[in-house]
mmCIF file as gemmi writes it, N, C-alpha and C atoms, coordinates in Angstrom:
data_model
loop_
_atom_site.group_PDB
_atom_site.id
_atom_site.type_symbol
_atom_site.label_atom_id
_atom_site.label_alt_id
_atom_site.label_comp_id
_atom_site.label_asym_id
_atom_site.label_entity_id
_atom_site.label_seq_id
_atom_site.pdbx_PDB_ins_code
_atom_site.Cartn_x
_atom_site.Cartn_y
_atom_site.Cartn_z
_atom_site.occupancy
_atom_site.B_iso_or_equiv
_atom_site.pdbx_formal_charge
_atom_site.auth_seq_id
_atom_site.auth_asym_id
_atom_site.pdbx_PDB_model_num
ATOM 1 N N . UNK Axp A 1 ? -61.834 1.928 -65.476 1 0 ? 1 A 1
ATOM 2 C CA . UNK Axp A 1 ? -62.048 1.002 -64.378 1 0 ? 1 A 1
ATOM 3 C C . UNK Axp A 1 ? -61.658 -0.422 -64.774 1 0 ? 1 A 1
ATOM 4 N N . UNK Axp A 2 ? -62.003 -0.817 -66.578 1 0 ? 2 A 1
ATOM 5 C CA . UNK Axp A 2 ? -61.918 -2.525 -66.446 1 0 ? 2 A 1
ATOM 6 C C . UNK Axp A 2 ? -60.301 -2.651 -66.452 1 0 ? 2 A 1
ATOM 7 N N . UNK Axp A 3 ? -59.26 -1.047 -66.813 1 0 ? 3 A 1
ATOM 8 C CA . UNK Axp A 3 ? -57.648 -1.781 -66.758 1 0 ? 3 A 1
ATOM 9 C C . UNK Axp A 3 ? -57.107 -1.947 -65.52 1 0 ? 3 A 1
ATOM 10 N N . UNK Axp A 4 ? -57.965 -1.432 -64.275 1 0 ? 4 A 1
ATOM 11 C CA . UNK Axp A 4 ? -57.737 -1.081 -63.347 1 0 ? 4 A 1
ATOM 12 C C . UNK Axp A 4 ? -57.898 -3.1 -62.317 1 0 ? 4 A 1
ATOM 13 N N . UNK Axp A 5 ? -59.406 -3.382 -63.168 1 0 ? 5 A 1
ATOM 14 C CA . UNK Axp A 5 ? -59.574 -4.58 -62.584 1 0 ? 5 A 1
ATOM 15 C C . UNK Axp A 5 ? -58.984 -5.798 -63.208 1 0 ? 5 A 1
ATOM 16 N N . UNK Axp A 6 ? -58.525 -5.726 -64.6 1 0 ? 6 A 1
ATOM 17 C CA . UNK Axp A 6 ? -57.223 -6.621 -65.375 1 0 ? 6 A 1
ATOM 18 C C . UNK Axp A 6 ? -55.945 -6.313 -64.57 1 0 ? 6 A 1
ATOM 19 N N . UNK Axp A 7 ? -55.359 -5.435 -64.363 1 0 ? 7 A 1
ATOM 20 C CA . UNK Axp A 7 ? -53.909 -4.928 -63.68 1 0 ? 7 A 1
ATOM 21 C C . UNK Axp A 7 ? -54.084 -5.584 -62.529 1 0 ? 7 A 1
ATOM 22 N N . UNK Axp A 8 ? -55.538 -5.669 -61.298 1 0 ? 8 A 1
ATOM 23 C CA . UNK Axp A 8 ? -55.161 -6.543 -59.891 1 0 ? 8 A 1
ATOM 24 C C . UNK Axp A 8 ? -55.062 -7.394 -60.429 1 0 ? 8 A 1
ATOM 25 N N . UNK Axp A 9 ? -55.954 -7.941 -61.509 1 0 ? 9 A 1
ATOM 26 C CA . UNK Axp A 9 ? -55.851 -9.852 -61.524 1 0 ? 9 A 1
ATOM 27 C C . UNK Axp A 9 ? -54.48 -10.588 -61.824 1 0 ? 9 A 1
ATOM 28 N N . UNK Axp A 10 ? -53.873 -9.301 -62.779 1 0 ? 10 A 1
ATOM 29 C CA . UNK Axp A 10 ? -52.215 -9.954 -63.373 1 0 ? 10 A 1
ATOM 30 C C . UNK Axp A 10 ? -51.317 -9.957 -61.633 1 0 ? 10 A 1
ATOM 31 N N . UNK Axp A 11 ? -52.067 -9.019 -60.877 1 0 ? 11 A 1
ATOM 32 C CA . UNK Axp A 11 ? -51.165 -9.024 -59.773 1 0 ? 11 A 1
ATOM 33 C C . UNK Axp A 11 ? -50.891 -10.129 -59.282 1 0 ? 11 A 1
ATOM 34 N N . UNK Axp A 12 ? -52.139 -10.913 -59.03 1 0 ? 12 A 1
ATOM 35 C CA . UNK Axp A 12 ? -53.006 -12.043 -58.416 1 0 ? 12 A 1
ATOM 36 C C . UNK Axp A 12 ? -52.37 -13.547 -59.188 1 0 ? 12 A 1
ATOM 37 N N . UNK Axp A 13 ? -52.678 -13.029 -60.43 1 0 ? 13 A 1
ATOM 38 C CA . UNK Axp A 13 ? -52.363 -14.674 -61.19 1 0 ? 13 A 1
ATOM 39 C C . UNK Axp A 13 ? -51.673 -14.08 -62.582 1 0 ? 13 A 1
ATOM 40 N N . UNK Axp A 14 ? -50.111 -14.363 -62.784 1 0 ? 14 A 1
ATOM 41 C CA . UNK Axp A 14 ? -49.667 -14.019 -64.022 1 0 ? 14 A 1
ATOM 42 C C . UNK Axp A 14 ? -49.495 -15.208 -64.492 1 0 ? 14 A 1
ATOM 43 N N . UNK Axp A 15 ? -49.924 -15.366 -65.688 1 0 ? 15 A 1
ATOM 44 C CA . UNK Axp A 15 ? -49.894 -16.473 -66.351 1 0 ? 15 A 1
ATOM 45 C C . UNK Axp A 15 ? -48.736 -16.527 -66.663 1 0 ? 15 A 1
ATOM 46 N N . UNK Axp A 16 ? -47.89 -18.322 -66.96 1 0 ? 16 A 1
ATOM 47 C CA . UNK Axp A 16 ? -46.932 -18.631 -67.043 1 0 ? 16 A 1
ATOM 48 C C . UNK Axp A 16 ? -45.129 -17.372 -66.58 1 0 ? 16 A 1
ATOM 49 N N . UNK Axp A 17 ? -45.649 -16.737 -65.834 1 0 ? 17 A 1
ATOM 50 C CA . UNK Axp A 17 ? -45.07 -15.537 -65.055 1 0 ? 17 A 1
ATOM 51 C C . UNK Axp A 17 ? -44.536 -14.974 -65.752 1 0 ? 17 A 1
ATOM 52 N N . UNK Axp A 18 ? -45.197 -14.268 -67.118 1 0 ? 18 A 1
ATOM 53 C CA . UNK Axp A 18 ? -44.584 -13.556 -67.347 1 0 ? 18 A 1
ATOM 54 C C . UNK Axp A 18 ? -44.315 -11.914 -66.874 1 0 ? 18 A 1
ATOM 55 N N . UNK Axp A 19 ? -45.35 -11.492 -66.242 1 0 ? 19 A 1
ATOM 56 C CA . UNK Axp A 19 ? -44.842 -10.204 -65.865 1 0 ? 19 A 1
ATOM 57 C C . UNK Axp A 19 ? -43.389 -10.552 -64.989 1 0 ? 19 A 1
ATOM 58 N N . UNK Axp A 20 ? -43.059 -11.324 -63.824 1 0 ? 20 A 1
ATOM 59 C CA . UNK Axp A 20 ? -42.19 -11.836 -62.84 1 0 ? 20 A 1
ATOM 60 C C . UNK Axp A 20 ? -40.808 -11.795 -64.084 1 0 ? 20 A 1
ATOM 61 N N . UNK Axp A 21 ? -40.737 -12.535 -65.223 1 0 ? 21 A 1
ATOM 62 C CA . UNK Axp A 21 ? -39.401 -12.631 -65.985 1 0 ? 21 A 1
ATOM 63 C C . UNK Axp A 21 ? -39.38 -11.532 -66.77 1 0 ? 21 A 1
ATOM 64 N N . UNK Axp A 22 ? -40.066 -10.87 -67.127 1 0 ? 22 A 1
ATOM 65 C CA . UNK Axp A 22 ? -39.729 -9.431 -67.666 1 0 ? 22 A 1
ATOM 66 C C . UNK Axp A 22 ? -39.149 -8.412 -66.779 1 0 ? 22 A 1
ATOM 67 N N . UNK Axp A 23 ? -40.177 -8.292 -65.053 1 0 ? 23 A 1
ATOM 68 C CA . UNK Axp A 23 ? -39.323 -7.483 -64.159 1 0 ? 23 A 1
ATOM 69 C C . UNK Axp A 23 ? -37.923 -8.062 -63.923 1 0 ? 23 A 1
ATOM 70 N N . UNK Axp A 24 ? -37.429 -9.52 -63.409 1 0 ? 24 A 1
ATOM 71 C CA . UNK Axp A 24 ? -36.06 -9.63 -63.694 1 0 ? 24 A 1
ATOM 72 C C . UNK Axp A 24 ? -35.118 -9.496 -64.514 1 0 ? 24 A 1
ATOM 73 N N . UNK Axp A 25 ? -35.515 -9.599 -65.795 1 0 ? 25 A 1
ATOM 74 C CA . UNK Axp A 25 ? -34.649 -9.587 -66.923 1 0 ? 25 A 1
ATOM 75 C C . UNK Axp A 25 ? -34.499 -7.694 -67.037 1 0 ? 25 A 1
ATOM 76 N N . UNK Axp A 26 ? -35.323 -7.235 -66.868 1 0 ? 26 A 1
ATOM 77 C CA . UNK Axp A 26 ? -35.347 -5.327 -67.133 1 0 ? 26 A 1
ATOM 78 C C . UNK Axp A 26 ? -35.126 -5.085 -65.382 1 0 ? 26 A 1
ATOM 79 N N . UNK Axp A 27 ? -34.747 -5.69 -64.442 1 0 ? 27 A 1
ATOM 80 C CA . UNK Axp A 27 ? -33.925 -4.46 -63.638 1 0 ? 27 A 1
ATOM 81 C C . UNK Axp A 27 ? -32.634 -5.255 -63.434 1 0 ? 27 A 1
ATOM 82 N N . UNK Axp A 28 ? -32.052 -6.032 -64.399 1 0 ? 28 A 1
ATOM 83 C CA . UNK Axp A 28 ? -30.689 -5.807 -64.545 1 0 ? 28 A 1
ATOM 84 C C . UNK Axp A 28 ? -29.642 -4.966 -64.916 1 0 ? 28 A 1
ATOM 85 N N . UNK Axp A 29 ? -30.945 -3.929 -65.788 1 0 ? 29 A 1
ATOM 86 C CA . UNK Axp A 29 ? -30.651 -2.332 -66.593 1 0 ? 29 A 1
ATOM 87 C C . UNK Axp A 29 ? -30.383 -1.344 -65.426 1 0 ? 29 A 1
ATOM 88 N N . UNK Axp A 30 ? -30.913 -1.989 -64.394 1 0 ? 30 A 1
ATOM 89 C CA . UNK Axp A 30 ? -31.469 -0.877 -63.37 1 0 ? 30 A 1
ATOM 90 C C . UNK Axp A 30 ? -30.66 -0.691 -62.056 1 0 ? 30 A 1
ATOM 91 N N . UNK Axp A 31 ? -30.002 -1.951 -61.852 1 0 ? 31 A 1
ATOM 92 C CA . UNK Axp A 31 ? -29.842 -2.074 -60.682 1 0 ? 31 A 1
ATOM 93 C C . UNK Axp A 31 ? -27.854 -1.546 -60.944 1 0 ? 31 A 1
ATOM 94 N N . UNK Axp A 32 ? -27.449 -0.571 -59.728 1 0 ? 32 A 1
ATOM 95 C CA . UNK Axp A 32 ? -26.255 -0.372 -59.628 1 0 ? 32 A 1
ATOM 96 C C . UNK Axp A 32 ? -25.536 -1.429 -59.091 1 0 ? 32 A 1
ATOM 97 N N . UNK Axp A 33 ? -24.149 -1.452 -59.693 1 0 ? 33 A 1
ATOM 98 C CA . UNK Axp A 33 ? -23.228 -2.734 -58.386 1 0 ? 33 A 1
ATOM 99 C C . UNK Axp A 33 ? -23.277 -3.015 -57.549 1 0 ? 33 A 1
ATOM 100 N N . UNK Axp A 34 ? -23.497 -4.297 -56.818 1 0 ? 34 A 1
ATOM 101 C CA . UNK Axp A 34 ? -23.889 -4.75 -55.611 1 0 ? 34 A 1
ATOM 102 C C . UNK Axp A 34 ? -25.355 -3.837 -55.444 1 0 ? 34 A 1
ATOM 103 N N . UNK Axp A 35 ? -26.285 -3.627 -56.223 1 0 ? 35 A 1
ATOM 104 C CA . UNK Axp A 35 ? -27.483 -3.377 -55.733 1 0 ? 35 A 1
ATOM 105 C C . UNK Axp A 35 ? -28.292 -4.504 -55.63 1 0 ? 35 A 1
ATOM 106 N N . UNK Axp A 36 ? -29.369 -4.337 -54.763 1 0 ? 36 A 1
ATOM 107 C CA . UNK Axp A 36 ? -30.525 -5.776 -54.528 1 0 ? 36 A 1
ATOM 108 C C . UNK Axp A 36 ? -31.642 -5.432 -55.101 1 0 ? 36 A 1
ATOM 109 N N . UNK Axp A 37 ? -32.289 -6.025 -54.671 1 0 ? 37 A 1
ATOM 110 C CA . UNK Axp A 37 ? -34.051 -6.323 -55.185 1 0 ? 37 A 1
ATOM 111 C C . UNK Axp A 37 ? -34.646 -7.141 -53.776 1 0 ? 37 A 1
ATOM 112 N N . UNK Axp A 38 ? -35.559 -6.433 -53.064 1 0 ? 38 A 1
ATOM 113 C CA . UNK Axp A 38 ? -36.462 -7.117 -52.529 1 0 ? 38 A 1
ATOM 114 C C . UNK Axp A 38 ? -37.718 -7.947 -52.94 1 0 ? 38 A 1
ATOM 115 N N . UNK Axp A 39 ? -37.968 -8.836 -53.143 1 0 ? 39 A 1
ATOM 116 C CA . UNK Axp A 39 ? -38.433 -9.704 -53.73 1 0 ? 39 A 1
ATOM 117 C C . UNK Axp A 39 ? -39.658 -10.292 -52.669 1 0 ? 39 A 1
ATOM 118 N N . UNK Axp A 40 ? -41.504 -9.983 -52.79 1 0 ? 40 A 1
ATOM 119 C CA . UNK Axp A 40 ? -42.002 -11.179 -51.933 1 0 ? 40 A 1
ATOM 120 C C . UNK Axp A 40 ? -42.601 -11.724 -52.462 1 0 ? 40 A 1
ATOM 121 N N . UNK Axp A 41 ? -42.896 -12.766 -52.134 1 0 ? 41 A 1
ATOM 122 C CA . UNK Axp A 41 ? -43.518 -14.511 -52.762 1 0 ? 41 A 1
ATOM 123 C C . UNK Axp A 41 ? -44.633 -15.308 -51.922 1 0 ? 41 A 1
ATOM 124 N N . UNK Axp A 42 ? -45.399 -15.208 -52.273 1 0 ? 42 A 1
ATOM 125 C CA . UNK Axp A 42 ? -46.175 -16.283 -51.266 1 0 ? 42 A 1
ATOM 126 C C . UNK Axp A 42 ? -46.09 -17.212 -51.852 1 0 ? 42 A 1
ATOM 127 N N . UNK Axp A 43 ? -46.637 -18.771 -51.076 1 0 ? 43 A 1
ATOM 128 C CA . UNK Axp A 43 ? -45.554 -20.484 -51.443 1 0 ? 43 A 1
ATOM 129 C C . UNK Axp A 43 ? -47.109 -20.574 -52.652 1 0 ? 43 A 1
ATOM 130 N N . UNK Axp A 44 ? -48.038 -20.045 -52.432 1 0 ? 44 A 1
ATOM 131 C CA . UNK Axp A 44 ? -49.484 -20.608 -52.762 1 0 ? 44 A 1
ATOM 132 C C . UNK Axp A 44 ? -49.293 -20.881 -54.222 1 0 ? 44 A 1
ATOM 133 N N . UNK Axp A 45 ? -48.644 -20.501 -55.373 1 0 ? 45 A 1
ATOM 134 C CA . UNK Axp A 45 ? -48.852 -21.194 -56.675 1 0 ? 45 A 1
ATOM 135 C C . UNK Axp A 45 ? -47.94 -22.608 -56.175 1 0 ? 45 A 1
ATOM 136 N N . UNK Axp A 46 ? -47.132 -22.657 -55.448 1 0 ? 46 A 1
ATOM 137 C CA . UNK Axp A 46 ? -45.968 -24.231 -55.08 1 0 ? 46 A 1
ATOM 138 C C . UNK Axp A 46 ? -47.383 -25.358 -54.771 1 0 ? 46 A 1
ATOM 139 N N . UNK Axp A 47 ? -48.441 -24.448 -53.259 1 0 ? 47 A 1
ATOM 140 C CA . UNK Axp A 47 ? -48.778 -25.706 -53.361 1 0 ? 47 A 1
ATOM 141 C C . UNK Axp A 47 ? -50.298 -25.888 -53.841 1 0 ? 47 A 1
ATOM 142 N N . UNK Axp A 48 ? -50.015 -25.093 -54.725 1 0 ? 48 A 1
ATOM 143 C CA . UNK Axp A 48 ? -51.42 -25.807 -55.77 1 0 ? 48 A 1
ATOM 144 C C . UNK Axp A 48 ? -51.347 -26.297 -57.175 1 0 ? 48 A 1
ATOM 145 N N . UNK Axp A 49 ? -49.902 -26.51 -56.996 1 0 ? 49 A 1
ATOM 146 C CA . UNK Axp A 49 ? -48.969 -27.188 -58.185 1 0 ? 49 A 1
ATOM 147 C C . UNK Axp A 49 ? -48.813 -26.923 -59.102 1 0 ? 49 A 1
ATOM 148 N N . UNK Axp A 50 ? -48.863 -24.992 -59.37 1 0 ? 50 A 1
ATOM 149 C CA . UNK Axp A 50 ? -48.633 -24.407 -60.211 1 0 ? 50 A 1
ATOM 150 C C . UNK Axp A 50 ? -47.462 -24.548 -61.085 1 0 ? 50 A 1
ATOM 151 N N . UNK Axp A 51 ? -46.401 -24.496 -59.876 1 0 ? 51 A 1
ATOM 152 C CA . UNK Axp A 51 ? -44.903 -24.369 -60.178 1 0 ? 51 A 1
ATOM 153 C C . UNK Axp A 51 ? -43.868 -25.242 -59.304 1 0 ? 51 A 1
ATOM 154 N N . UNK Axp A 52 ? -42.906 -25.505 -59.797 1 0 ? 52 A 1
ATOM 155 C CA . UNK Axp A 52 ? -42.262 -26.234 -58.925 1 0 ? 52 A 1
ATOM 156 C C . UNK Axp A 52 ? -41.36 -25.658 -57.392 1 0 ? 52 A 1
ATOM 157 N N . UNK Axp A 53 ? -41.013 -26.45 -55.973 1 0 ? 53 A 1
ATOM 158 C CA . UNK Axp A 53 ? -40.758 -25.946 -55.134 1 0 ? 53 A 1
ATOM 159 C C . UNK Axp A 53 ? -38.764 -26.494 -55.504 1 0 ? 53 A 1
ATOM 160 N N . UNK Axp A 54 ? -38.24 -24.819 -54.922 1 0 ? 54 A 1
ATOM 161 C CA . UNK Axp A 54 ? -38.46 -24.035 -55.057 1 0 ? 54 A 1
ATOM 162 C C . UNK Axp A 54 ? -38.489 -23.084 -56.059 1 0 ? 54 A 1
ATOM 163 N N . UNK Axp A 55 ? -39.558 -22.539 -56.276 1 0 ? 55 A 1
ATOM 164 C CA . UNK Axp A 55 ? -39.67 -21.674 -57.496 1 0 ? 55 A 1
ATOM 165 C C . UNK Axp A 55 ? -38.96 -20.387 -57.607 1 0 ? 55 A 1
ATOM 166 N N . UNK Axp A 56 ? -38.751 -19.593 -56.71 1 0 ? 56 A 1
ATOM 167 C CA . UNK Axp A 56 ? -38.116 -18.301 -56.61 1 0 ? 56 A 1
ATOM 168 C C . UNK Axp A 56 ? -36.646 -18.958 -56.764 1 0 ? 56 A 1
ATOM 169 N N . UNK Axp A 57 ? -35.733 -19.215 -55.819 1 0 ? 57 A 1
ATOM 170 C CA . UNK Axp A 57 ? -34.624 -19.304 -56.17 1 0 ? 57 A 1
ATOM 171 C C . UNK Axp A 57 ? -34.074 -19.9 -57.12 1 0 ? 57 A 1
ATOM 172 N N . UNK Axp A 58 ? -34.75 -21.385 -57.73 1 0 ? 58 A 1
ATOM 173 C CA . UNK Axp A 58 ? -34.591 -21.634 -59.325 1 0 ? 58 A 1
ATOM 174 C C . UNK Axp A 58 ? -34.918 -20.831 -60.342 1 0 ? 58 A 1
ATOM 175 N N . UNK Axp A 59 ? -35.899 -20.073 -60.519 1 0 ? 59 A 1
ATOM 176 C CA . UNK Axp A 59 ? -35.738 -19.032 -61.598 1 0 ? 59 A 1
ATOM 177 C C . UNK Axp A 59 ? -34.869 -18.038 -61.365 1 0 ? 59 A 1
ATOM 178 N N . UNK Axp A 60 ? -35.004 -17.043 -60.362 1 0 ? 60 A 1
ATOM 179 C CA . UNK Axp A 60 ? -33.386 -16.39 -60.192 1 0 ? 60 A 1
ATOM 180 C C . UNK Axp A 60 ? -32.43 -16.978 -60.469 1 0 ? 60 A 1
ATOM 181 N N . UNK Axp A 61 ? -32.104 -17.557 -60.398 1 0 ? 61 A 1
ATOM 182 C CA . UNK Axp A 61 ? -30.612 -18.209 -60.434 1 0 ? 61 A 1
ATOM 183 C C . UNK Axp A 61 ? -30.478 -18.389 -61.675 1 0 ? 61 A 1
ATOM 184 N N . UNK Axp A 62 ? -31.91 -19.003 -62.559 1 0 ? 62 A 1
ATOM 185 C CA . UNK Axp A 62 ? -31.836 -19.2 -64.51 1 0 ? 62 A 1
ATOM 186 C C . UNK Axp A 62 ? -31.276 -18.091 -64.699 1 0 ? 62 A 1
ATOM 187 N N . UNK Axp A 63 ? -31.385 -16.601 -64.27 1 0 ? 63 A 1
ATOM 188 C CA . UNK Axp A 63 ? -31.909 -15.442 -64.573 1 0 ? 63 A 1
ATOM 189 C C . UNK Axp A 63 ? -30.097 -14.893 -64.376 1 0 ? 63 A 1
ATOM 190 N N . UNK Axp A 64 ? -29.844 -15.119 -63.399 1 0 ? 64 A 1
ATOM 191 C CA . UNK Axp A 64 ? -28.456 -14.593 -63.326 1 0 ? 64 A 1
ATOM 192 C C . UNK Axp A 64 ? -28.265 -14.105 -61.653 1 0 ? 64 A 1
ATOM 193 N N . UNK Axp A 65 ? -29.373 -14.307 -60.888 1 0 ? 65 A 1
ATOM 194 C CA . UNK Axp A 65 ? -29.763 -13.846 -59.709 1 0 ? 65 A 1
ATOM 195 C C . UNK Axp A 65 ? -29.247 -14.824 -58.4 1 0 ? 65 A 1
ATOM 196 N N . UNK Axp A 66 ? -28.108 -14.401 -57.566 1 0 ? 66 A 1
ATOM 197 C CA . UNK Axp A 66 ? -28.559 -14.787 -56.16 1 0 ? 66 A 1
ATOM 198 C C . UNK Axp A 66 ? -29.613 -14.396 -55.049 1 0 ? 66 A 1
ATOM 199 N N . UNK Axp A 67 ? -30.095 -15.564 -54.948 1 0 ? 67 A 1
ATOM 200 C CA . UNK Axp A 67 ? -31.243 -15.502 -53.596 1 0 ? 67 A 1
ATOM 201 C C . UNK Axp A 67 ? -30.685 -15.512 -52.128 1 0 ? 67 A 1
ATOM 202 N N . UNK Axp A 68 ? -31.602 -14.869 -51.471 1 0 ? 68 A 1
ATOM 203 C CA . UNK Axp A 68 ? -31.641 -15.609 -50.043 1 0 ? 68 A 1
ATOM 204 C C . UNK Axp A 68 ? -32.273 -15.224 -49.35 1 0 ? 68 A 1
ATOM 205 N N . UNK Axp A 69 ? -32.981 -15.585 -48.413 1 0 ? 69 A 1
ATOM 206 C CA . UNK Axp A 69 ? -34.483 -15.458 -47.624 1 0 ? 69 A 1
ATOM 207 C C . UNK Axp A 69 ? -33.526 -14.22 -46.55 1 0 ? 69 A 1
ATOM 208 N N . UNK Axp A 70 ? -34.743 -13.227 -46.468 1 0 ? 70 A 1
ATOM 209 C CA . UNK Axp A 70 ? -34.736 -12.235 -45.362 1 0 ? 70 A 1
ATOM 210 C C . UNK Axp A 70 ? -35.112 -12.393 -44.641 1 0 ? 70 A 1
ATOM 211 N N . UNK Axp A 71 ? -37.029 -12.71 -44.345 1 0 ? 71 A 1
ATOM 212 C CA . UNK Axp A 71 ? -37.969 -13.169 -43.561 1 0 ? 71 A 1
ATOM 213 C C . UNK Axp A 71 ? -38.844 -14.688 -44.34 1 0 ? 71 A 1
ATOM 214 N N . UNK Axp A 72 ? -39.509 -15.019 -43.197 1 0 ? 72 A 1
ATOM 215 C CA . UNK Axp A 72 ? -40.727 -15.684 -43.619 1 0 ? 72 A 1
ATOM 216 C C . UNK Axp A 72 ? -41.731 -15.482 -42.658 1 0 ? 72 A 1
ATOM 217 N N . UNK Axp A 73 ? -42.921 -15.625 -42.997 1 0 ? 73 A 1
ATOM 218 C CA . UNK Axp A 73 ? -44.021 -15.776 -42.304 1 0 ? 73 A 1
ATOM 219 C C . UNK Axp A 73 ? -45.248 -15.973 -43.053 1 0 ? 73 A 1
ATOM 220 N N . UNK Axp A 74 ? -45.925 -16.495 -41.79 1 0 ? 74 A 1
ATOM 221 C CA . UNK Axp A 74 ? -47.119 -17.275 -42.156 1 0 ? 74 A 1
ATOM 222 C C . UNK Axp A 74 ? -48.448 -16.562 -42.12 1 0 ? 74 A 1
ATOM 223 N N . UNK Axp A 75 ? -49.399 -16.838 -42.782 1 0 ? 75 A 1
ATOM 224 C CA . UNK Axp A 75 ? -50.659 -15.796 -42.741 1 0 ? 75 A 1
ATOM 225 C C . UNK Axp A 75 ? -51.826 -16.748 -43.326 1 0 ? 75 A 1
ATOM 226 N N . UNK Axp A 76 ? -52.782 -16.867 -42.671 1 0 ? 76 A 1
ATOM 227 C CA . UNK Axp A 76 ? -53.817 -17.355 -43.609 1 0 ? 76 A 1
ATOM 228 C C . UNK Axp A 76 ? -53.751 -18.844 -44.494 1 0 ? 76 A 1
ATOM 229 N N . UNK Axp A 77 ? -52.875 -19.494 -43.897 1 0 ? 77 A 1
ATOM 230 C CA . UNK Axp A 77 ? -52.35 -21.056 -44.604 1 0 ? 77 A 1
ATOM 231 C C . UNK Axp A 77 ? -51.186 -20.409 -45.868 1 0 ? 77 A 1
ATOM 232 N N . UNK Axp A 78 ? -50.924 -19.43 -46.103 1 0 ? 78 A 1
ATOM 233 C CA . UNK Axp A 78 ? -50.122 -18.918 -46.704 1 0 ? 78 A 1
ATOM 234 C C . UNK Axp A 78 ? -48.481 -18.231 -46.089 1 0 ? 78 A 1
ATOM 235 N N . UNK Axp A 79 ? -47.577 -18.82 -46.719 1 0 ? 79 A 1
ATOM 236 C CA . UNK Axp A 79 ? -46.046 -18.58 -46.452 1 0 ? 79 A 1
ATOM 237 C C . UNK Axp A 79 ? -45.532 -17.595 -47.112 1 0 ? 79 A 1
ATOM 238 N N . UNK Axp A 80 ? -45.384 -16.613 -46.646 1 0 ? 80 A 1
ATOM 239 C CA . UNK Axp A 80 ? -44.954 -15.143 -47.351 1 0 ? 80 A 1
ATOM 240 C C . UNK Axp A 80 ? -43.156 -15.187 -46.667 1 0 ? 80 A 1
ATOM 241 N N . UNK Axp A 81 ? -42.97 -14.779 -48.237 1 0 ? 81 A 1
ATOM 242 C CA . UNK Axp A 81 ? -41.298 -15.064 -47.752 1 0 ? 81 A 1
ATOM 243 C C . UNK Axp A 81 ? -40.625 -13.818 -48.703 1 0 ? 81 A 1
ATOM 244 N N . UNK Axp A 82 ? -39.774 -13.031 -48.268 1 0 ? 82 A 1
ATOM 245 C CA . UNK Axp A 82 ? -39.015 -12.02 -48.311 1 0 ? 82 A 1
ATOM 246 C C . UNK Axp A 82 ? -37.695 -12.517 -48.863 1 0 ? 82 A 1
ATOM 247 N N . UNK Axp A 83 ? -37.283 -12.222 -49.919 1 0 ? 83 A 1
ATOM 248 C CA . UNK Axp A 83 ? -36.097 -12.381 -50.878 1 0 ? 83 A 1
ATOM 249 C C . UNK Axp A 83 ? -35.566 -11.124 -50.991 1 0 ? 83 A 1
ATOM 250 N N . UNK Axp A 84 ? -33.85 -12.112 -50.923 1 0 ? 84 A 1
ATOM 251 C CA . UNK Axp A 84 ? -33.378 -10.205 -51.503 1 0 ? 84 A 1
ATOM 252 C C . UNK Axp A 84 ? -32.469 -10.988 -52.581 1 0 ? 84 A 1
ATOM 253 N N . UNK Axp A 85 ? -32.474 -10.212 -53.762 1 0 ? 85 A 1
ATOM 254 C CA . UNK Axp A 85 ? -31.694 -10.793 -55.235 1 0 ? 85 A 1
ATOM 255 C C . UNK Axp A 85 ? -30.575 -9.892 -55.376 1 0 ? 85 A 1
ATOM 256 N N . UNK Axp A 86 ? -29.532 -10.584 -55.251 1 0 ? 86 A 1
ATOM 257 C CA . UNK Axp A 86 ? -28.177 -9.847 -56.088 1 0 ? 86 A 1
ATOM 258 C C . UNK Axp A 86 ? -27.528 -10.203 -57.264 1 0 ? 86 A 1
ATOM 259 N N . UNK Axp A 87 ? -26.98 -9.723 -58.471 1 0 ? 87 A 1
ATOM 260 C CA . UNK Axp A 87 ? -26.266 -9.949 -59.388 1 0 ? 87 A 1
ATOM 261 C C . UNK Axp A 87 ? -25.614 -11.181 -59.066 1 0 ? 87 A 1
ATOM 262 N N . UNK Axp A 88 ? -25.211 -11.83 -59.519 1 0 ? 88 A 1
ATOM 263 C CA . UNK Axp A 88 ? -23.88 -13.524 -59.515 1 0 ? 88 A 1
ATOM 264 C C . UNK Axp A 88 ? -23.045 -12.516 -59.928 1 0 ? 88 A 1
């Protein structure tokens, strides 16, 4: 039960993101030519000044990744936004 309640919290809050740069960096292994990655983000570490805005498409892009918004929407004072990542 307690890996069960560590595993939501990393869901919730990864410190200095690392789970987030390990999944990008390991499905570059993964992904076929011209394959994507759906990607979602809520803005909430941006505005509690976790990280800088924008955070998703500047780290993709470190990473080797094009961005670009699918959807957005709003929920709860929270901006949930839909990325899809392709190879550069």
């Amino acid at each position: 039960m307690w890996d069960e309640v560590k595993k939501l919290g990393l869901s919730l809050f990864d410190p200095d993101f690392m789970i987030l740069n390990k999944f990008l960096d390991d499905a570059k292994d993964h992904l076929k030519p011209k394959g994507k990655i759906h990607l979602v983000y809520s803005d909430l570490p941006e505005k509690l000044g976790m990280v800088p805005k924008p955070f998703i498409p500047t780290i993709t892009a470190k990473k080797g990744y094009h961005s670009r918004i699918l959807k957005t929407e709003k929920s709860d004072g929270e901006v949930f936004t839909v990325y899809e990542l392709r190879l550069e």
